[in-house]
N, C-alpha and C positions, 0 to 999 in steps of 0.2 A: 251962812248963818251960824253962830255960836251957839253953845251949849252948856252948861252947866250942870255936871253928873253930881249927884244927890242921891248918896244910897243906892247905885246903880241905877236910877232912872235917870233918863234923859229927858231935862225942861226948857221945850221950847222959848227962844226969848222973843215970843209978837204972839198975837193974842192969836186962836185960832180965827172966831170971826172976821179978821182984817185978812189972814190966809187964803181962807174961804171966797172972799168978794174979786180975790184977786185972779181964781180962775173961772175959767169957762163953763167948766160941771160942777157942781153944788152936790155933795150926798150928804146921808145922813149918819151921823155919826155914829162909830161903833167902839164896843168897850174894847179894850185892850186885854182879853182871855185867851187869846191862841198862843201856847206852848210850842215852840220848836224845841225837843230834846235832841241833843246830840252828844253820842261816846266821842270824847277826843282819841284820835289815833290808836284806836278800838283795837285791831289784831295788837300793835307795837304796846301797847298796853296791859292788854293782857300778859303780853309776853314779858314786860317788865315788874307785873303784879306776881305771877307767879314763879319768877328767878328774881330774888334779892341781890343776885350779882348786876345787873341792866338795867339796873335804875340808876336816874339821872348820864347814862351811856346811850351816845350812838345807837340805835338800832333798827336793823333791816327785818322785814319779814319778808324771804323770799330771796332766792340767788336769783335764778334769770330774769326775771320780771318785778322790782321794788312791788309789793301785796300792800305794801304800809310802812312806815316812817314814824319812828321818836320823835318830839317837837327838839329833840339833841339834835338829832338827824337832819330833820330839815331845816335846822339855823345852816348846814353848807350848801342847801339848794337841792335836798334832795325831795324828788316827789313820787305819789303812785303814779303806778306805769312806767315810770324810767327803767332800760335799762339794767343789769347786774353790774355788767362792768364801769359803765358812766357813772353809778352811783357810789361805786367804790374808788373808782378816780378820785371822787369830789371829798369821801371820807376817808382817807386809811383805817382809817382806827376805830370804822362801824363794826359791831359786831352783828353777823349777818346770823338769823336764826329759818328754819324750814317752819312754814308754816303748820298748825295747829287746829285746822278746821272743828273737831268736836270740842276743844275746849271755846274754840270762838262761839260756837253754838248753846253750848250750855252758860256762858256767860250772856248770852242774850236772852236766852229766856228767860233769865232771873230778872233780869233789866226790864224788860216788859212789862213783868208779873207784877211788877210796881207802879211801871206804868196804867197796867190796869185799875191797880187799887190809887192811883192816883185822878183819874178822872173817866167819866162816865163813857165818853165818847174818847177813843185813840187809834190815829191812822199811818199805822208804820209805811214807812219809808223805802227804809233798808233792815238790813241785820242788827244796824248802831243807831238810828234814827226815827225820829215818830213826833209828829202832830197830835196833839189832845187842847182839847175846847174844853175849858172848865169854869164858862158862865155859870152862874146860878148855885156854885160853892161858896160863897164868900159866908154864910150864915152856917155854915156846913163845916168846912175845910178851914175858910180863910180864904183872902183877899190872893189874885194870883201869883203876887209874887212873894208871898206866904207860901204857897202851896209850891211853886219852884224851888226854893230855899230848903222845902221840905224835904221835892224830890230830888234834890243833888244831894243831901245828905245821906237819904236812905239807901241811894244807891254808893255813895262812898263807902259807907259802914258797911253794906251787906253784901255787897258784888266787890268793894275794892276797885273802882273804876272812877275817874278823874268823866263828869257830864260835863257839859255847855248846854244852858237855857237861854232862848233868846224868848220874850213875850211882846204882843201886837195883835193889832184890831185884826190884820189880813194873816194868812197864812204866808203871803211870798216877803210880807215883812217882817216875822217872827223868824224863818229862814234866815234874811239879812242879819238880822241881829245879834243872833245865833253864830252868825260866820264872824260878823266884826266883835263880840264877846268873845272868841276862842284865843288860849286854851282856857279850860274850868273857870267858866265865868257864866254871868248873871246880867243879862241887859234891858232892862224895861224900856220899850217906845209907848209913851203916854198917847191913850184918844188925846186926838188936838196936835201933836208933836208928831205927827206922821213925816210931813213935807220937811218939815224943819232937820228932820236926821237923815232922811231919806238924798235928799239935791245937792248935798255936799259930796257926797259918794262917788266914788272912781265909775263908770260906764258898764266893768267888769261884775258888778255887784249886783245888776241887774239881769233875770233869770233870760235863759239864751244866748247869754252876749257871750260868745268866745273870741278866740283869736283871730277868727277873718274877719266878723260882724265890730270886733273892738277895733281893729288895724282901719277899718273902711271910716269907723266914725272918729278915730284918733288924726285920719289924715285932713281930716274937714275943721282940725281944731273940737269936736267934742271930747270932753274928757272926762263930766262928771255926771249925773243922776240930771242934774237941775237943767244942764244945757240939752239934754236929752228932750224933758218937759216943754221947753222954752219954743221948742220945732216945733210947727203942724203938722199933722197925723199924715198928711197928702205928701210933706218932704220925706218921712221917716220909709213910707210907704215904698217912693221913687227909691231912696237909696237903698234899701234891704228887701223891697219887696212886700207883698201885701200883708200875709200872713206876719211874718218878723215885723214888720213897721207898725201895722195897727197893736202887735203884742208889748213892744216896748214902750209905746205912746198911753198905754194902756198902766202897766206897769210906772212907768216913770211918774204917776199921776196917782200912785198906790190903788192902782183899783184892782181888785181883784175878788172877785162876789163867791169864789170857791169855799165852800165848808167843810169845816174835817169831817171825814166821812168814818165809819168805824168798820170793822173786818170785812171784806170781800171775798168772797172764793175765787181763788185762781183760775186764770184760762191755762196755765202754765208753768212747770217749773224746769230748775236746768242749776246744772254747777258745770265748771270751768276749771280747766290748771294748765297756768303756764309752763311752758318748758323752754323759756331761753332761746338760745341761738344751735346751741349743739344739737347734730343731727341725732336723732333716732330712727330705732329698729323697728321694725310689725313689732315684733314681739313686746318690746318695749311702751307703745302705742295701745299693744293693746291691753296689758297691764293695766296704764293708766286708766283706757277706757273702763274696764271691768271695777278700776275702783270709784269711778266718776257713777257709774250705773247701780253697782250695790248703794252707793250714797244714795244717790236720788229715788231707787226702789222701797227703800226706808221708810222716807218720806214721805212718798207717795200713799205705802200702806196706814201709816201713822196718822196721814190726813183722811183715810176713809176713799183713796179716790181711786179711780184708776183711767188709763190714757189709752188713746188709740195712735199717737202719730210719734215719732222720732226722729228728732234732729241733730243731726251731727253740726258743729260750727269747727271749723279752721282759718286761722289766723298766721298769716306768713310771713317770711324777712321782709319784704317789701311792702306789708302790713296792710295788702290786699287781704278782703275775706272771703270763705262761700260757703256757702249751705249747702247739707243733703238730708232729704228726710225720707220717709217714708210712714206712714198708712196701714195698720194691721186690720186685720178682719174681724179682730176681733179686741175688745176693748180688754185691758189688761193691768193687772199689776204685780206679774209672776215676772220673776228676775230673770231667769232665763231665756223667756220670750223676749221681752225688752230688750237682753244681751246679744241676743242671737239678731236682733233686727238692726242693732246698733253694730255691731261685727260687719253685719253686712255691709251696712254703708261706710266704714270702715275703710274694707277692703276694694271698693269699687273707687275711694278716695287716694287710692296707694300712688299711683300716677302721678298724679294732682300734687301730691306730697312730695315727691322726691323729685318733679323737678322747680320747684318755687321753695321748699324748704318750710319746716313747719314751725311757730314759735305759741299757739295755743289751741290747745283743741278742749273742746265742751261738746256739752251732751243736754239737751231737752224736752223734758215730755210735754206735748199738747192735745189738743181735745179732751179738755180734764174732762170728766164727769162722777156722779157720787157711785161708789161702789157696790151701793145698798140696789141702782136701779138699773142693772148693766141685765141685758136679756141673756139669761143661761141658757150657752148650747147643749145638743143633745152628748149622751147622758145629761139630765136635770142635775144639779146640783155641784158642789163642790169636787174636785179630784184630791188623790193623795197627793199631786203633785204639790200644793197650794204648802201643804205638811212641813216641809222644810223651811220655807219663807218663815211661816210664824212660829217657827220654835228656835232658829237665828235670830229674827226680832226680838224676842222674849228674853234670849240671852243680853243681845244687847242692850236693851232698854235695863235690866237687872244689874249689870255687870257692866256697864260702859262700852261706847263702840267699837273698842279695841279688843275687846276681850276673844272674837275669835274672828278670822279673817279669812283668806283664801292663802293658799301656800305662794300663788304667785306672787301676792303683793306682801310679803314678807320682807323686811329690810327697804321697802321703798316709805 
């Protein structure tokens, strides 16, 4: 079906009614207010925002593990997750930057903070990504893609960062259009113009579909959205299975009844760093760990919470994973104890490491709970111990994260 882009809308050419008669389910139609925001190439961008030399250049974030990619970058194919080496194959002339985790951070809270003042309800994603429903603006704000126009701007001016809005009735079509808008772009799918944008679409576009579930229906001759639809829910079913078959029958058909939902408390948090192919030390391991730990104990106390389990994650050449956790007695968010439990499992992991070889190791707290209701052991009350945590914090938060550190992770 054809299209005609108008002001970045997209107008369906057949009336929705005749659409409608033509399938099996009939709904009822929904306004087109769901926002997908998305930072384009959010680490590599920033990292081009704030060096005037890497813009419009090639750029990597990350030697052994591509973190993120230039749209310079991936015009030679390059992607996250690739590779160091591969990706520098494919580029010579990238210039490869280490990533920058607290300025990715303070760049996203700014991004949000607008998000907020942009719509009542907003349900991030990731670090670079978020859902906001802003029915019921248009006498307020303005018409939604008023209020997108708005927020790409304000985040261009005030953060320096290149958005992608995609808008639609569904949240998995605001997604879509979002992805086929990029880079810094603006896509409206009109109520009525769902199907008509949606069945032209590559198989890939549709949420789930990777490389084995694309290859299984590229071999059967499907290849787009609409041949997808065109199945019975019983074929899609046989081929992929129940769950994957009735999800893209589902999907293919834009249904998707999910609402953006607004802030959630975590069951869980965790950061990760790659390290490439090159073999590492304990000592070096455990560096990293101590800095993956101090990050997330940060956080932890900043969010009010504190964890009782700990999980170690590793990631090996043969891109096998495994888990170790462990369980404390006691719920926590002293750095030390978290470190000392992570250590642990660390070292019980050494084996395991050296003979499969390690290429990412992470670190996660779970069994969140709020800090305010955790049962205090005997002595009642607070120790001095707690004393150092929140006068590090304080610096930090004052003085930026880098301001004081441990001696070990110096020069990493």
């Amino acid at each position: 079906m054809d299209f005609v882009a108008v002001s970045n809308v997209f107008r369906p050419s057949r009336d929705w009614d005749s659409v409608r008669s033509e399938r099996e389910h009939v709904f009822v139609q929904r306004e087109a207010a769901i926002l997908h925001a998305d930072l384009d190439s959010f680490y590599a961008s920033v990292e081009q925002r704030d060096d005037p030399c890497l813009r419009g250049r090639p750029v990597i974030v990350g030697a052994g593990v591509v973190l993120a990619a230039s749209y310079e970058a991936k015009a030679y194919g390059i992607r996250t997750a690739m590779g160091g080496t591969q990706a520098r194959r494919l580029c010579p002339q990238a210039v490869v930057v280490p990533p920058r985790m607290s300025a990715y951070s303070d760049a996203s809270k700014e991004v949000f903070e607008i998000f907020e003042r942009t719509a009542p309800t907003v349900e991030a994603l990731s670090i670079d990504e978020a859902f906001m429903d802003v029915r019921g603006l248009d006498r307020i704000t303005g018409s939604p893609p008023q209020i997108a126009r708005e927020l790409r701007r304000e985040v261009r001016e005030r953060v320096g960062l290149p958005i992608t809005v995609g808008i639609a009735s569904t949240k998995f079509l605001a997604k879509v259009a979002s992805a086929v808008a990029k880079p810094n772009g603006l896509l409206v799918v009109p109520a009525g113009g769902e199907i008509d944008f949606l069945h032209p679409l590559a198989v890939e576009r549709l949420w789930g579909v990777g490389k084995v579930t694309a290859r299984k229906l590229r071999e059967r001759d499907i290849i787009t959205v609409g041949q997808v639809a065109r199945l019975p829910e019983s074929t899609l079913v046989s081929m992929l299975g129940r769950a994957a078959g009735r999800h893209l029958h589902a999907l293919a058909h834009n249904r998707d009844p999910r609402r953006v939902r607004g802030r959630r408390r975590r069951r869980s948090m965790g950061a990760q760093r790659a390290l490439g192919r090159s073999p590492r030390s304990h000592q070096e391991l455990d560096a990293i760990l101590i800095g993956l730990v101090d990050r997330l104990c940060r956080r932890l106390r900043a969010a009010g919470r504190v964890c009782r389990t700990v999980t170690l994650r590793l990631r090996f050449h043969d891109f096998s994973r495994a888990t170790r956790s462990q369980t404390m007695l006691e719920a926590t968010a002293h750095t030390p104890a978290i470190l000392a439990t992570a250590r642990g499992l660390l070292a019980a992991s050494l084996p395991l490491i050296a003979a499969n070889g390690i290429t990412l190791l992470g670190v996660s707290l779970g069994n969140l709970c709020s800090g305010s209701a955790i049962q205090l052991a005997l002595p009642l009350g607070r120790t001095s111990r707690y004393r150092l945590d929140a006068a590090l914090d304080e610096i930090r938060d004052r003085f930026g994260s880098a301001a004081v550190t441990r001696a070990v992770l110096l020069g990493r």
